[in-house]
DRENDO-1510 file (C-alpha; in Angstrom, 1 decimal, always signed):
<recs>
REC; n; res; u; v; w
REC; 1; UNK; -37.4; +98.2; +127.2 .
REC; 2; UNK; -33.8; +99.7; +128.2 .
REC; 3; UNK; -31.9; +100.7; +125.2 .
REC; 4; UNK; -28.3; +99.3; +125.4 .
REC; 5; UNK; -27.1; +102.0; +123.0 .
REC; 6; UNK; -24.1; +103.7; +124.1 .
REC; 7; UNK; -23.0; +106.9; +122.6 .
REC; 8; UNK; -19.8; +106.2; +120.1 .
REC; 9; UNK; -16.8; +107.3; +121.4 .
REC; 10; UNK; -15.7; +110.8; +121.1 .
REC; 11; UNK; -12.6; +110.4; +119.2 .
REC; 12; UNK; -11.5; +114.4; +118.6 .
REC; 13; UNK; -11.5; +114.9; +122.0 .
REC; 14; UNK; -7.9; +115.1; +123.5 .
REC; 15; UNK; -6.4; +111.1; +124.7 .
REC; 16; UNK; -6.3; +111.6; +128.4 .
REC; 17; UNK; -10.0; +113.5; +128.6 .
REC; 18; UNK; -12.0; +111.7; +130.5 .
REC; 19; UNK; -15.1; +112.7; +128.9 .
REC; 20; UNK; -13.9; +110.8; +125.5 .
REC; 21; UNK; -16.6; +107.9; +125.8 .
REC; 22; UNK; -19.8; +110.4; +126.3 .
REC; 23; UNK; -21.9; +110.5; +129.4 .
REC; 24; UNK; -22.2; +107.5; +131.5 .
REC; 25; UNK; -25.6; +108.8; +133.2 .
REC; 26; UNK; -26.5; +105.9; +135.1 .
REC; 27; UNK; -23.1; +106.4; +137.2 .
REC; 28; UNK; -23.3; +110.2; +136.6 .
REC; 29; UNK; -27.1; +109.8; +138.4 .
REC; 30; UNK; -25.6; +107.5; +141.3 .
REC; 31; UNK; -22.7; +110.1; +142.0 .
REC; 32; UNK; -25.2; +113.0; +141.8 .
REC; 33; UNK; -29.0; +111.9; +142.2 .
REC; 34; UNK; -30.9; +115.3; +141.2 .
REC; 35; UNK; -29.5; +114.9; +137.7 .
REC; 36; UNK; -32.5; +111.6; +137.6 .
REC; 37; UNK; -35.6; +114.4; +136.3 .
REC; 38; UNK; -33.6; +115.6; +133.8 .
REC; 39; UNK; -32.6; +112.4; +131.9 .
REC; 40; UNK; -34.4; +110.6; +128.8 .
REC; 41; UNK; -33.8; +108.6; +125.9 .
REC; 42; UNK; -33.3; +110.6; +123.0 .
REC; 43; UNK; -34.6; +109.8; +119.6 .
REC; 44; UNK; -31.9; +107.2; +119.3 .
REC; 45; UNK; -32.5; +105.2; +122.2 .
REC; 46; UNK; -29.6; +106.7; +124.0 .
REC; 47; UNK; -29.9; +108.5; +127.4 .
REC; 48; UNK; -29.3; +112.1; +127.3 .
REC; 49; UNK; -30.2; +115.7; +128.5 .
REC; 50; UNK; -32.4; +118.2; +127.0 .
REC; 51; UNK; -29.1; +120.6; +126.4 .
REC; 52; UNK; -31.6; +123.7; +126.1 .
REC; 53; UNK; -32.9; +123.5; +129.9 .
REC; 54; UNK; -30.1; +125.2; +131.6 .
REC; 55; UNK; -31.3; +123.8; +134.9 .
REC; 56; UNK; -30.4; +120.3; +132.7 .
REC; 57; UNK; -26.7; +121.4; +131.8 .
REC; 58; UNK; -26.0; +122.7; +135.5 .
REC; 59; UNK; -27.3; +119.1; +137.0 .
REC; 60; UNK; -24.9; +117.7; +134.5 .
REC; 61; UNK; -21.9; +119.7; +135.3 .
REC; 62; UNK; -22.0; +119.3; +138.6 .
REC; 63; UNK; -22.5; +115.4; +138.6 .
REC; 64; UNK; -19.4; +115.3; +135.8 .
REC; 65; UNK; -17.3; +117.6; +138.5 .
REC; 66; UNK; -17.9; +115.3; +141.3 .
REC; 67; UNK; -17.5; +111.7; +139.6 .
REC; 68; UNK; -14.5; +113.0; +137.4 .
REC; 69; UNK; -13.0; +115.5; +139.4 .
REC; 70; UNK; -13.4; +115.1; +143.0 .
REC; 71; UNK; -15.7; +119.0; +143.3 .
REC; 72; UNK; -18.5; +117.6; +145.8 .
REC; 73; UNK; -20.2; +121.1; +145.7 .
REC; 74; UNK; -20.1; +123.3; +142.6 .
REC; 75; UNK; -22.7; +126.2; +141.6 .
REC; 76; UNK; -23.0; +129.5; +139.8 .
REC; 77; UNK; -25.6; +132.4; +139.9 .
REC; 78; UNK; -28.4; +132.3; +137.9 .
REC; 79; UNK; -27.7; +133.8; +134.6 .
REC; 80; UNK; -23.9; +132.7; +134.8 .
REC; 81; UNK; -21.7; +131.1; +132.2 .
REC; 82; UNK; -22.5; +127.3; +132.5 .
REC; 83; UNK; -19.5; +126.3; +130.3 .
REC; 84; UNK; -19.3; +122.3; +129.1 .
REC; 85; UNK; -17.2; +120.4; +130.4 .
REC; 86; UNK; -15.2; +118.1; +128.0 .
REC; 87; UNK; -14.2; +121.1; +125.7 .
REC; 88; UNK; -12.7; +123.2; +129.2 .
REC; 89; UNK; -10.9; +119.7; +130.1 .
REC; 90; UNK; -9.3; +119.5; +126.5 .
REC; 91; UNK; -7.4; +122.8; +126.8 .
REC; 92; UNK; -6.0; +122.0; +130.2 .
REC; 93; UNK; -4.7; +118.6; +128.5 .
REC; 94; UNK; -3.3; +120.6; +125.8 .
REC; 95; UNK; -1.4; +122.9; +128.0 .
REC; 96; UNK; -0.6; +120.1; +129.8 .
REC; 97; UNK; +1.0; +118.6; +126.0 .
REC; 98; UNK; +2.9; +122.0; +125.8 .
REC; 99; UNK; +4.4; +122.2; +129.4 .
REC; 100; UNK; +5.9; +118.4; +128.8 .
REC; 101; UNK; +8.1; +119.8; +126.0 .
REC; 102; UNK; +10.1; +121.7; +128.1 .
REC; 103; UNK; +10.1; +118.6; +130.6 .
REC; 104; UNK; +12.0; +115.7; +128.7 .
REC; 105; UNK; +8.4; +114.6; +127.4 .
REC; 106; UNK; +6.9; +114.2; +131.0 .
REC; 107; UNK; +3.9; +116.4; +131.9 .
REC; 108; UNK; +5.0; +118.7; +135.1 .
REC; 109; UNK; +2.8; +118.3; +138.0 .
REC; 110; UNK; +1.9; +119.4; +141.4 .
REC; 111; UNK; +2.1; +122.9; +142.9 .
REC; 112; UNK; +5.5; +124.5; +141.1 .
REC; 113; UNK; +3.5; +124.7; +138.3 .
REC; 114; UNK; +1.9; +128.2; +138.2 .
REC; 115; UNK; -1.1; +129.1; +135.6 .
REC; 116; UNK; -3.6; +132.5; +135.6 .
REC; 117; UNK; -6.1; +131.7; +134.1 .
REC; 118; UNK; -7.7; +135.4; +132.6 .
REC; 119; UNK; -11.4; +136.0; +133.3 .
REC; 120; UNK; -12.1; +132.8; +135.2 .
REC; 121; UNK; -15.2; +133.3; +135.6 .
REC; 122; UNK; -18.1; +132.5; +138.0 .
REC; 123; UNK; -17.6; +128.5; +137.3 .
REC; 124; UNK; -14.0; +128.7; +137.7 .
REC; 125; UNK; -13.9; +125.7; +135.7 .
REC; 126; UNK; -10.3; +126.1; +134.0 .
REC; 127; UNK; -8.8; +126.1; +137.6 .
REC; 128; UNK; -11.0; +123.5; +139.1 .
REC; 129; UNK; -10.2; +121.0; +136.3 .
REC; 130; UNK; -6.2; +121.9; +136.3 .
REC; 131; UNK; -5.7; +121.9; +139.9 .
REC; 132; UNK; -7.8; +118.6; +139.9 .
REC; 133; UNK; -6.2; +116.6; +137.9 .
REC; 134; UNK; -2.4; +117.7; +137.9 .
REC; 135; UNK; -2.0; +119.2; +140.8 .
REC; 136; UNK; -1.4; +122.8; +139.2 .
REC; 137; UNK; -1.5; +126.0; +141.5 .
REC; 138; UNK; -4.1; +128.7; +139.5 .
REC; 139; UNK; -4.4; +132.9; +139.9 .
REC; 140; UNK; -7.6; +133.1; +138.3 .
REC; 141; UNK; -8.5; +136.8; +137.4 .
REC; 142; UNK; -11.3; +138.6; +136.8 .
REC; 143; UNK; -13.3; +142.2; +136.8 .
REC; 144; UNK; -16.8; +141.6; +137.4 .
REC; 145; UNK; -16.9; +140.8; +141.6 .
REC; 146; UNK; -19.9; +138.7; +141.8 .
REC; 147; UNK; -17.9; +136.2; +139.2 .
REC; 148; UNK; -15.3; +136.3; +142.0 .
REC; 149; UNK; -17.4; +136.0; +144.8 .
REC; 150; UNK; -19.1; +132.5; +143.2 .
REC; 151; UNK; -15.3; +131.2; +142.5 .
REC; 152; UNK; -14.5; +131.6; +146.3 .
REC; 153; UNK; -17.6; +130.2; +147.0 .
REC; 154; UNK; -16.5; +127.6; +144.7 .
REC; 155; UNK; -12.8; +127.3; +146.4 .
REC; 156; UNK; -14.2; +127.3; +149.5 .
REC; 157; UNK; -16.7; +124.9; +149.6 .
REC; 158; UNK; -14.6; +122.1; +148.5 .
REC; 159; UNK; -11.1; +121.4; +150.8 .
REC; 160; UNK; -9.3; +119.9; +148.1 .
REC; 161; UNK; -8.9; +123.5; +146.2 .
REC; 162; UNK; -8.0; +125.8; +149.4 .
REC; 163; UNK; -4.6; +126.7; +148.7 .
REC; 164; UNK; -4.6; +125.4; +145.0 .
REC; 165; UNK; -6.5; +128.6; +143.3 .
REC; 166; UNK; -6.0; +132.2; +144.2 .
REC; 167; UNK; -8.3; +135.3; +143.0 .
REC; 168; UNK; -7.4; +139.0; +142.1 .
REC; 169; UNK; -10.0; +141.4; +141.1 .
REC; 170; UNK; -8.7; +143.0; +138.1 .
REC; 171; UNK; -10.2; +146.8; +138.6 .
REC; 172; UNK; -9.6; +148.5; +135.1 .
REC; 173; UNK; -10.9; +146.7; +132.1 .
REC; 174; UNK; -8.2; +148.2; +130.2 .
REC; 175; UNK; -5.6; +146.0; +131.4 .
REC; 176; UNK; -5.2; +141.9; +131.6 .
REC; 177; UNK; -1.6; +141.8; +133.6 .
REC; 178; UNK; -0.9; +145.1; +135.1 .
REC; 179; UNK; -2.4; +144.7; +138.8 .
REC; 180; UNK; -3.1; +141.5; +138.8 .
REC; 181; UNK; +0.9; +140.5; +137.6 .
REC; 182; UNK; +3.2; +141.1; +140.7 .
REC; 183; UNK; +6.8; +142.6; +139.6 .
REC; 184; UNK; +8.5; +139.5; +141.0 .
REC; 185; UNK; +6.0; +137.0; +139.8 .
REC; 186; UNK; +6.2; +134.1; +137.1 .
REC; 187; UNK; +3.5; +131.9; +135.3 .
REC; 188; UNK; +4.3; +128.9; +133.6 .
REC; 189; UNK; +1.2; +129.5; +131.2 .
REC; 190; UNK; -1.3; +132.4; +130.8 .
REC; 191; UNK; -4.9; +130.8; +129.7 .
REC; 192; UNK; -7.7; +132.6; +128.9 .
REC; 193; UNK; -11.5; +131.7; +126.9 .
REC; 194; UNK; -12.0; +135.8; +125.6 .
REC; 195; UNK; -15.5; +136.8; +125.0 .
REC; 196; UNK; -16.6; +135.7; +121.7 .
REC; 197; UNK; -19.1; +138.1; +120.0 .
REC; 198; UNK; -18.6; +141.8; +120.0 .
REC; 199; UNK; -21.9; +143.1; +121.0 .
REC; 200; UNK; -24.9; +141.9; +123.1 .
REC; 201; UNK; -27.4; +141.6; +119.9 .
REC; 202; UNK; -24.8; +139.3; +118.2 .
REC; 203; UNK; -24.8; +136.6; +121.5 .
REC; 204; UNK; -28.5; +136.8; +121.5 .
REC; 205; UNK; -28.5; +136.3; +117.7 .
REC; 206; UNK; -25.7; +133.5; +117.7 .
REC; 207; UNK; -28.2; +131.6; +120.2 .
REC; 208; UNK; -30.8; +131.8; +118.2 .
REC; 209; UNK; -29.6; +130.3; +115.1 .
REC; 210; UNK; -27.7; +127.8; +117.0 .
REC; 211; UNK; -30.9; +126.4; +118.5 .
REC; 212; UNK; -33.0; +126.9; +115.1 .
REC; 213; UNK; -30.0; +124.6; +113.3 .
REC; 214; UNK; -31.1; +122.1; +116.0 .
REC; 215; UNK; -34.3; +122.3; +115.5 .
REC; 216; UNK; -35.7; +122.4; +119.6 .
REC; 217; UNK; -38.6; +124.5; +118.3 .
REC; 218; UNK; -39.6; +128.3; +119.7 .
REC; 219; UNK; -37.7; +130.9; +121.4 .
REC; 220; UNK; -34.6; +129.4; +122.4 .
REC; 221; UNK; -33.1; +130.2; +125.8 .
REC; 222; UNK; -29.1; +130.2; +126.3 .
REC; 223; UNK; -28.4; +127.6; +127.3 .
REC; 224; UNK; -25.1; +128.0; +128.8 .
REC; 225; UNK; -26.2; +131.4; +130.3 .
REC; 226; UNK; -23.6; +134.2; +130.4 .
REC; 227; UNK; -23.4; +137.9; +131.9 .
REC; 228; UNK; -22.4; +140.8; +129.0 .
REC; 229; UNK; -18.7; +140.4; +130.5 .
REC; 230; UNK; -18.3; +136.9; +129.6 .
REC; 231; UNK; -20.3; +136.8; +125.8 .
REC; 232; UNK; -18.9; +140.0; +124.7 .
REC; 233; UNK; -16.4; +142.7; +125.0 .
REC; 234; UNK; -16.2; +145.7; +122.1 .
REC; 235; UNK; -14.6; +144.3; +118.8 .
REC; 236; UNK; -15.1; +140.7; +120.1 .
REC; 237; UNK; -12.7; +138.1; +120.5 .
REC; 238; UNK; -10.3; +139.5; +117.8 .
REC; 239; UNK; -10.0; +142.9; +120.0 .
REC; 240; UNK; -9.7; +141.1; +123.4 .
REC; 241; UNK; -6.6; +138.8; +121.9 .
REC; 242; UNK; -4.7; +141.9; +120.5 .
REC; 243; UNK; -5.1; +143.0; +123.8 .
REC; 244; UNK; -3.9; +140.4; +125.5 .
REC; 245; UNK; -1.0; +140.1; +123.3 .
REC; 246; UNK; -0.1; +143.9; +123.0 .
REC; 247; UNK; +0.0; +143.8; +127.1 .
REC; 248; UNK; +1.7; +140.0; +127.2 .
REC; 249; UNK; +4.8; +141.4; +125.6 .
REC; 250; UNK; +5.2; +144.0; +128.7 .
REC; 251; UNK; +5.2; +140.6; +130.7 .
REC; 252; UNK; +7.6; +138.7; +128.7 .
REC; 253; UNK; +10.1; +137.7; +130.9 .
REC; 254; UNK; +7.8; +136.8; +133.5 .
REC; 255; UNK; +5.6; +133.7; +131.8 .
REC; 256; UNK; +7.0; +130.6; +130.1 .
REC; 257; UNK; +3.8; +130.3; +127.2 .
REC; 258; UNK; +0.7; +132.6; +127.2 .
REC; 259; UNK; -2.1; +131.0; +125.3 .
REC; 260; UNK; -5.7; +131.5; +124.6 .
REC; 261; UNK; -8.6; +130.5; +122.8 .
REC; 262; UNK; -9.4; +131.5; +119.4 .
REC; 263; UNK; -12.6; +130.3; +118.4 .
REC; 264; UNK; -13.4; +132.1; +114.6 .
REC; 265; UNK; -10.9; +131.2; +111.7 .
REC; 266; UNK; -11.0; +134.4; +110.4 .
REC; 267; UNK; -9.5; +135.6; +113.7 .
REC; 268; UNK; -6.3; +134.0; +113.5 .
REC; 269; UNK; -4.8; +136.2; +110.8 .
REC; 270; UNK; -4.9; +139.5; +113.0 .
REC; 271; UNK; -3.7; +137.4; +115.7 .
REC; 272; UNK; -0.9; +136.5; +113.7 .
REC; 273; UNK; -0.1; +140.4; +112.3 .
REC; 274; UNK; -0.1; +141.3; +116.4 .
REC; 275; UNK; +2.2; +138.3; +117.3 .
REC; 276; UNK; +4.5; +139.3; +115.0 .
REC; 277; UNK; +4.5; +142.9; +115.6 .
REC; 278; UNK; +5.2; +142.1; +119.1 .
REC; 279; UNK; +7.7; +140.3; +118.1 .
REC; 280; UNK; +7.2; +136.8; +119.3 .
REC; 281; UNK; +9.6; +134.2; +119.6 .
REC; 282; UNK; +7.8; +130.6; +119.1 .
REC; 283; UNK; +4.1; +130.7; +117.6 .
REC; 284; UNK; +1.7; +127.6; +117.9 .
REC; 285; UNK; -1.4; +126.9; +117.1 .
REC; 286; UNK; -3.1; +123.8; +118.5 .
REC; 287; UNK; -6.5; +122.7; +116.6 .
REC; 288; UNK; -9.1; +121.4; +118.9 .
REC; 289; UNK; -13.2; +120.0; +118.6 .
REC; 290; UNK; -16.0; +118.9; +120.3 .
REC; 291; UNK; -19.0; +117.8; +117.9 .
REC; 292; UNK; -19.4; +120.3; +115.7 .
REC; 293; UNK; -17.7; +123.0; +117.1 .
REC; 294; UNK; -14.0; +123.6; +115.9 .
REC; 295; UNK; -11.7; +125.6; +117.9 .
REC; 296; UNK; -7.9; +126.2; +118.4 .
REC; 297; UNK; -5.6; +127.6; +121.0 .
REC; 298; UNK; -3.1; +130.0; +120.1 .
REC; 299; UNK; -0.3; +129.8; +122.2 .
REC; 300; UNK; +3.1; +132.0; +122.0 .
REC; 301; UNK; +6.4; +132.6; +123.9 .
REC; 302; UNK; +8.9; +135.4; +124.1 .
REC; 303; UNK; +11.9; +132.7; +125.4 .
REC; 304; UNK; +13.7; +131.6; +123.2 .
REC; 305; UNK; +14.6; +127.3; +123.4 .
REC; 306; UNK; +17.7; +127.9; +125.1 .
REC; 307; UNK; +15.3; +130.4; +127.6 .
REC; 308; UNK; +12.8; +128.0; +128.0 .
REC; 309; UNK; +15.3; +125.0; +129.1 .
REC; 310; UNK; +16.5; +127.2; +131.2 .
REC; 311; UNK; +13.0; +127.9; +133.2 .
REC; 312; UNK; +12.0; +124.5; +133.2 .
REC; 313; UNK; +15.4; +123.4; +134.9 .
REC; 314; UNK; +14.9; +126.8; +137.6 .
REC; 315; UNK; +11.3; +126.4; +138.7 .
REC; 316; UNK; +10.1; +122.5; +138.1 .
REC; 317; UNK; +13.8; +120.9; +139.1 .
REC; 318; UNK; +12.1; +119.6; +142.5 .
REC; 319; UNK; +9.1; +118.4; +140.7 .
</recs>
């Protein structure tokens, strides 16, 4: 018989995600019917995935895109980062949180509002989700070109992005604004989801632990995917954010916040040495979680309040 079990609200998820009451997968099958193989009742009567079958998470994404977001045709190539949803929503919310500061309260929307978003990625997600729900225009960066191939595959296959996402290859690895930043250029907010481990072996070992902990038995497959450019860069995460903040304060004037994820604790205290060192105006940190997994963003200005005011009343005053 049917279970009528529904999966209890997700309540650390940010207010305006729409992924806060879990998976609705009879409507997620109706909007998308090739997700139907890969749903069962779990062991507690509720219907769910089998989140170590990455053919499983990619139905899944691409059915929560199209109900929630208006993406009729999504994809990535095989072996490609396929990132979950609700924890990619909750950082566009929370950027959306720190833009309305600066707007009496009231979350800017529409195409004024300028975000790159720093590796983007195959998926594209951070742009997808942004432009879809408020409107936002995205540069989405990134060095490896088949990543940037699938995100214009992405852009192009569905009308309601054309226009609202732009792509620049970034050619030396050694830099996240110059040549990709043009001199006369501004971004509301900088975004980025750094590579988290610092070598290849760590990744593979990460996934394996994480899949013994949850006890699916064997060899565990990622699940997610990923290429070596998106699970790891040289130092890990705590390298690629002193880069991105050594290099962010040659772009000072020219962006309103830059943010990023941080997603080790122990990071945060190097990130805080090289904020201050760069001499940051305004530091935030904004604490984020989905399930088990506990997260923050780090988000910093070199505008002072008076500065900020001042952009918000410039470039969103025909908002």
């Amino acid at each position: 018989m049917p279970s009528t079990s529904k999966p209890a609200e997700k309540e650390n998820l940010h207010p305006r995600n729409a992924h806060r009451q879990g998976y609705d997968f009879k409507l997620l099958i109706k909007t998308l019917p090739e997700l139907r193989p890969f749903v069962r009742q779990n062991e507690h009567g509720i219907e769910s995935i089998n989140f170590s079958d990455p053919g499983a998470v990619k139905a899944l994404n691409k059915a929560l895109l199209k109900r929630h977001y208006g993406i009729d045709s999504w994809d990535i190539p095989e072996g490609y980062l396929c990132p979950p949803i609700p924890g990619r929503a909750d950082y566009i919310h929370y950027v959306a949180d720190l833009l309305a500061e600066n707007n009496n309260g009231q979350i800017p929307t529409g195409k004024k509002i300028k975000i790159m978003d720093i590796g983007t990625g195959a998926n594209c997600i951070y742009p997808v989700i942004g432009s879809s729900v408020y409107g936002w225009q995205f540069v989405g960066t990134e060095i490896d070109p088949i990543a940037i191939r699938s995100a214009k595959d992405i852009i192009g296959a569905n009308g309601k992005l054309k226009g609202q996402i732009l792509l620049r290859q970034q050619t030396n690895k050694h830099n996240i604004f110059k040549g990709v930043l043009l001199q006369d250029e501004g971004f509301d907010v900088t975004i980025c989801n750094p590579p988290f481990h610092a070598s290849m072996l760590e990744a593979q070992t990460a996934t394996i632990n994480k899949w013994t902990k949850l006890k699916t038995g064997g060899l565990p497959a990622q699940n997610f995917g990923g290429q070596k450019k998106e699970l790891w860069y040289h130092g890990g995460e705590a390298a690629f954010i002193r880069l991105i903040i050594e290099q962010s304060a040659l772009a000072a004037k020219q962006c309103l916040w830059f943010t990023t994820l941080v997603s080790k604790k122990d990071t945060l205290p190097g990130v805080y040495r090289a904020l201050k060192k760069t001499q940051a105006t305004e530091v935030r940190t904004i604490n984020m979680s989905q399930g088990q997994k506990v997260s923050r963003i780090v988000a910093w200005t070199f505008l002072n309040e008076a500065e900020r005011k001042e952009w918000a009343d410039t470039w969103w005053s025909q908002i």
